[in-house]
N, C-alpha and C positions, 0 to 999 in steps of 0.2 A: 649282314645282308648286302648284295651287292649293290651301289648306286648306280640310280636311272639317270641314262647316258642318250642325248637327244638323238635320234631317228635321222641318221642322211639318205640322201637318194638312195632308192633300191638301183641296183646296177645289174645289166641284162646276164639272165643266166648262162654258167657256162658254155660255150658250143662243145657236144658230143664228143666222146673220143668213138673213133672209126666202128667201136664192135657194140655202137648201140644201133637199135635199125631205128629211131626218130633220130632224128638232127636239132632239135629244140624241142623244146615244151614249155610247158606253165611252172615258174619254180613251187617248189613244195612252200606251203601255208603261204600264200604270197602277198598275203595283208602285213605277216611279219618278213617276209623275204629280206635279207640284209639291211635292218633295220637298227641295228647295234654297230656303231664304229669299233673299228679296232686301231690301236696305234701302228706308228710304221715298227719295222723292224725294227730299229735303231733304238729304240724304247726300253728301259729298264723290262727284266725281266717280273717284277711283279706287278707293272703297269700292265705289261700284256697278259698276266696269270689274270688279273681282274676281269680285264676285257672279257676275257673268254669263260671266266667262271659263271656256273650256272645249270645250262643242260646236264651235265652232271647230275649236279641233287635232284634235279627232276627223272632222271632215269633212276636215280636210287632208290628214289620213292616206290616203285613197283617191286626194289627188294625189299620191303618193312612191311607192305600193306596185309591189312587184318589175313591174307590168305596163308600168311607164312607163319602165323600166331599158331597156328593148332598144332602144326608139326613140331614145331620148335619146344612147346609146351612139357608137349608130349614126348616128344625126345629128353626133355630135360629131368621131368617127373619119373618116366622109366629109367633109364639108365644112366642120369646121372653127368657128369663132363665130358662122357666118354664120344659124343656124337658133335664135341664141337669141331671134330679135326672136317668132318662132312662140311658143316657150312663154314668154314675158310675154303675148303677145298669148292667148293660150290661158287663163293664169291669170285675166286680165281679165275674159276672159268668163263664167269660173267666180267670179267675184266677185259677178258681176253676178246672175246663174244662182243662188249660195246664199243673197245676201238677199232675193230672191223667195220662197225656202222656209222661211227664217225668216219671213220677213212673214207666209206664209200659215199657219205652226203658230201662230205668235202670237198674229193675230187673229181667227180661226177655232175654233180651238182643238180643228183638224181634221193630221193628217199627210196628205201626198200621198197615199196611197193610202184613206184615211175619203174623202179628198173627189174620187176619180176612183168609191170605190162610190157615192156619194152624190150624184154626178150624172150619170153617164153607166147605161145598162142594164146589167141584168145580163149576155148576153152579150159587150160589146163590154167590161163591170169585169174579166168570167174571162178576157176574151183577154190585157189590160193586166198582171193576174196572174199568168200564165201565162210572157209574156214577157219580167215582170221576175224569175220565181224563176228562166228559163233566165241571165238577167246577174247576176246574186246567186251564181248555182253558177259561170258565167264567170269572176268576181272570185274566187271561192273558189279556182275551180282557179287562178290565179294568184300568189294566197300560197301554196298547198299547194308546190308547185315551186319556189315563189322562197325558201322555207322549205328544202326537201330541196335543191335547192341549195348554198345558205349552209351548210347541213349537210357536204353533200360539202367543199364547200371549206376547211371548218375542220377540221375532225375525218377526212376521209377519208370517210366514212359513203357508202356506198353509195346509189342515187338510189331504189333501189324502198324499201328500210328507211326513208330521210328521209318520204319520203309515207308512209308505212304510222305512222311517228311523231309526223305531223301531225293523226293523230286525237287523241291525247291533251292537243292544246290545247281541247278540248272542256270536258272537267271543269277545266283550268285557269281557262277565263272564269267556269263558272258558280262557282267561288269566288267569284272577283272581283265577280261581278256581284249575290252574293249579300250583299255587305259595304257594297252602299251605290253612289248613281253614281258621286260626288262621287271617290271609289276608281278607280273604272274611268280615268274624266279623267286621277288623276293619275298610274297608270301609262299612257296613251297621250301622257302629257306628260312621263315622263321615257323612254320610247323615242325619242319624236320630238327629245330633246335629243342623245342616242346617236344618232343618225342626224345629225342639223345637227354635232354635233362631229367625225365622223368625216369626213365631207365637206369640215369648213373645214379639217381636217388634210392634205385630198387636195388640195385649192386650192391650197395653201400648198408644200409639196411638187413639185407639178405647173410650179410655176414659168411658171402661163400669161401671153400677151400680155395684160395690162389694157389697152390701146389698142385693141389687137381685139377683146375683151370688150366694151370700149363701141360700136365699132361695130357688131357681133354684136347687140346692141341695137335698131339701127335698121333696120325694114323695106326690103329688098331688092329690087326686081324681078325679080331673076333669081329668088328662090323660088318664082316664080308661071312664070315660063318656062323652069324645066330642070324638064324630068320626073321627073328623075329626083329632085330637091331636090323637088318638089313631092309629090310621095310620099310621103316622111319627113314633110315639113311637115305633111300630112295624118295621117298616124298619130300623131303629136305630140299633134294639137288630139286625134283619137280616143281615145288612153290618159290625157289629159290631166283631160278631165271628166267624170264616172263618175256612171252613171243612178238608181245606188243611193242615193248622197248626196245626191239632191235627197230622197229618201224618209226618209233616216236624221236630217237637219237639221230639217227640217219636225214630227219628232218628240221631238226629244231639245233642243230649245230648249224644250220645253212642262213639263222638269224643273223650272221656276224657277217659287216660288209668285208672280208677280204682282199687283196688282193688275187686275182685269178690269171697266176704265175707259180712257176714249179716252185720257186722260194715262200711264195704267199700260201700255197695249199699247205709244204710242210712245216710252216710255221703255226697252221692252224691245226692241224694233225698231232701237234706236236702237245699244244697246249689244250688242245679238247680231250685226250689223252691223259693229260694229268689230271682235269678238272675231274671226267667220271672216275680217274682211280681210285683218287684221295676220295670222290660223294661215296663211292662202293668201300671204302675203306668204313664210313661212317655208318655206313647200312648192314657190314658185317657185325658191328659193335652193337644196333640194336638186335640184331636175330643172335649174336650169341648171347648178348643180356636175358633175352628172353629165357631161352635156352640155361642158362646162369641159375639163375634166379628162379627158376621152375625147381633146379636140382638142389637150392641150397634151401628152398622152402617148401618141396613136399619129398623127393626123393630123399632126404638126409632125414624126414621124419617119418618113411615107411608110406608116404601118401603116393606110393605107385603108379598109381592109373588112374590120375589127375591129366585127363585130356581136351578138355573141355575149356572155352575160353571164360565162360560166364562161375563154373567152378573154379577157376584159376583165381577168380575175381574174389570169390564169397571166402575164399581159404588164407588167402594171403594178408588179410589183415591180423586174425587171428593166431597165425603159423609164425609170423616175426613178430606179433606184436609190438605194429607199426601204424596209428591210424590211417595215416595218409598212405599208406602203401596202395591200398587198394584201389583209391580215391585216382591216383596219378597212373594207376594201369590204365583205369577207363578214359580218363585224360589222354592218355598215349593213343589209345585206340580210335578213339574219338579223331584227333590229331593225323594218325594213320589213313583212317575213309575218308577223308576231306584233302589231303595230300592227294590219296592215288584218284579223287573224282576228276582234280585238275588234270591231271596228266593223261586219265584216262578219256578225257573229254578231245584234248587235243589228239590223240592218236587213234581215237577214231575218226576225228574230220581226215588226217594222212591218210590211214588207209582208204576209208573211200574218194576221196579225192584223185589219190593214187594208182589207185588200181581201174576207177570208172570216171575217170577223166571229167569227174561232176563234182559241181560245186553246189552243197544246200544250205540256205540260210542255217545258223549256229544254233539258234534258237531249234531248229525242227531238225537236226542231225541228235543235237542230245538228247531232245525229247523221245527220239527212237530208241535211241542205244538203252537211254534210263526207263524207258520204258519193257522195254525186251527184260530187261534186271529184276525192275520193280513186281511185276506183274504174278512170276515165279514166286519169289518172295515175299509175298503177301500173301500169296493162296496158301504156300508151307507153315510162317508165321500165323495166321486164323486156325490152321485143320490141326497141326503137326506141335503151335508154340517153340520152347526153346530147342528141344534136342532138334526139332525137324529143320531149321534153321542152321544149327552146329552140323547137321549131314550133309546141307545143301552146299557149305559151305565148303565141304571137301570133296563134293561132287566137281566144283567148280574150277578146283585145283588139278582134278584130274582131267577136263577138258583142257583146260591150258598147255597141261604135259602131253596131251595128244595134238595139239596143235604147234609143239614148239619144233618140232623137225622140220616142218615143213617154213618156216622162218628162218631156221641155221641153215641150211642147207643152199638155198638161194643164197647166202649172205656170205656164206664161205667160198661158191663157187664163182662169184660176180668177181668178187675185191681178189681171187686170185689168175684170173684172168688177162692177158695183158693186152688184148686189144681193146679190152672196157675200160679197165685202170692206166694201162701205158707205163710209167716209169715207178709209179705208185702200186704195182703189183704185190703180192703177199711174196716176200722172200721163202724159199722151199722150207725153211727151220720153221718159219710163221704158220705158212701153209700146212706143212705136215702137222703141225700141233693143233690149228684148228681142224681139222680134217678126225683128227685123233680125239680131241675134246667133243665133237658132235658124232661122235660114234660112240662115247662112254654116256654121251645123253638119250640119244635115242634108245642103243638099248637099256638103258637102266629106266626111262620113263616107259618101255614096251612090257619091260617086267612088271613095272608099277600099275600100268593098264591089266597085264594080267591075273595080277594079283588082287585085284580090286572084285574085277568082274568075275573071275572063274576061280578063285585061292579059296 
């Protein structure tokens, strides 16, 4: 875990570059604004990898959380290795997608959503608003479940009690959050180690082909030509890259006091870069274990159309006859909704912050967000129990995928602009691949819309 590093002066946010129409603002979260020293240049380089480690695993976190479990499941139970070339391929792109957000909290000295009010009109910033707090409550309601869940599975706990209990991770962040960031980091960094441990446990266990795993690896054709592989494929990429995270990086990279000099920004560019690559390196490991371990303990046994996360639960003990198999899935899961609540908490105070230039006590921003989550989820949980929870859960997914265009899209066309960035602009090879990578998402998430509601 990284050690907590005392808080210096917050230092005045950047001044503007020319192609923003504010000249100043409020920096983003400005209770943590440059709150984290970093060393001078001159500093070993893994003195400065420490500094900056961090934001990273907290964006990875939204690639592991309970909403990526069903696909992956299910991807791994139906077809087996064949769909892990999808989530690397998926990661990649989320690679590619987070140092874009870093770059632009960096050099800007703006979060995604400061620089969607700050250039675009007012009605077209409230719509943007609008339709990231409905993906924000989306995600929310996805930990809330994947949370009560994990609940039922360990403890017995009842599914409407688990959600109705998921409010009271409210007051437990604002502790945390009230102790410092540097704290928050490093519990979403030993969750995410309880999650990577659990899973190498399932790997291991699970007894999968590593021959198939490598080739599971390598893009397929038939992904693209059975419909029905193409599907999954498709909600893979969808659960895979989360609209929030491009809002929450963009903001929580700006914790680090820099220097605010072209040497200082690509210093920090440089090394916020590595930290998400290497967290997303770790977040591919848990969705292809998923993925893994679905295939080497129901698809290698004929259990097919094992999609479900709470059957994924009740089959895997007895399938490897492993006790703890089971036991350390709900573990993982558990571990999962309690990571993405941290993160999801802070990226909704960003975007509203961000985009309505308001600031509401912590306490009554999350009580909203958890409330919007909770409320759904309790009425499904009492009327519907477990399958109606297991549906909501990929309803939620598919709100995310309709909301994630409208996040890349801004974020691609900001960071390559050169009157907003200046020297800091997307090189044409950068540019053109992002431009290319958010054209394979859209449409492949406008399929997956379609497919849902009218297939």
């Amino acid at each position: 875990m990284p050690p907590v590093v005392e808080p210096a002066p917050a230092p005045t946010p950047p001044a503007a570059e020319p192609g923003w129409r504010q000249a100043r603002h409020a920096p983003s979260l400005s209770e943590v604004y440059a709150t984290i020293k970093v060393p001078a240049a001159s500093a070993s380089f893994w003195r400065k990898l420490l500094a900056f480690w961090g934001p990273g695993l907290m964006v990875a976190v939204g690639y592991m959380d309970p909403g990526n479990w069903a696909t992956d499941i299910a991807g791994g139970a139906r077809y087996g290795y064949t769909l892990l070339s999808v989530v690397l391929i998926s990661n990649l792109f989320a690679m590619l997608l987070q140092h874009l957000a870093a770059k632009l909290g960096i050099v800007t000295g703006r979060d995604l959503a400061q620089a969607c009010r700050d250039h675009f009109s007012r009605p077209v910033s409230m719509m943007l608003w609008v339709l990231c707090e409905i993906a924000i409550a989306a995600c929310d309601l996805a930990e809330v479940i994947g949370s009560a869940i994990a609940l039922n599975l360990l403890f017995g706990l009842p599914l409407a009690w688990g959600v109705a209990l998921t409010i009271l991770d409210v007051f437990v962040v604002l502790l945390f959050q009230s102790r410092g960031f540097r704290v928050i980091e490093s519990i979403v960094a030993g969750l995410t180690v309880v999650i990577f441990g659990c899973f190498l446990y399932e790997i291991i266990v699970s007894h999968p082909d590593y021959f198939g795993i490598l080739q599971g690896l390598v893009p397929q054709p038939k992904v693209v030509t059975d419909p029905g592989m193409l599907y999954i494929a498709i909600g893979i990429l969808g659960a895979t890259v989360m609209p929030h995270n491009l809002y929450l990086h963009s903001s929580i990279v700006q914790t680090r006091a820099i220097e605010q000099t072209e040497s200082g920004k690509r210093m920090a560019i440089k090394f916020a870069t590595i930290d998400s690559t290497v967290a997303l390196f770790l977040a591919f490991f848990v969705n292809a274990a998923i993925l893994v371990t679905a295939a080497a303990a129901f698809h290698r046994n004929g259990l097919f159309h094992v999609a479900d996360i709470s059957d994924a639960h009740k089959l895997l003990a007895p399938v490897l006859g492993a006790g703890a198999a089971s036991a350390l899935f709900a573990v993982a899961l558990l571990a999962s909704g309690q990571n993405s609540t941290l993160t999801g908490t802070l990226a909704g105070q960003i975007v509203m912050e961000g985009f309505l230039n308001l600031k509401l006590k912590p306490w009554l921003r999350r009580l909203i967000t958890r409330a919007i989550a909770v409320v759904p989820a309790l009425i499904v949980a009492i009327l519907y129990g477990e399958k109606g929870t297991s549906e909501l859960l990929v309803l939620s997914q598919v709100i995310l995928s309709l909301q994630l265009s409208f996040a890349v899209v801004p974020l691609v066309l900001f960071t390559g602009d050169k009157a907003k960035m200046g020297v800091f602009r997307n090189r044409p090879v950068v540019q053109g691949l992002a431009w290319f990578v958010s054209g394979i998402i859209i449409l492949l998430n406008a399929y997956l819309m379609f497919r849902t509601f009218f297939g």
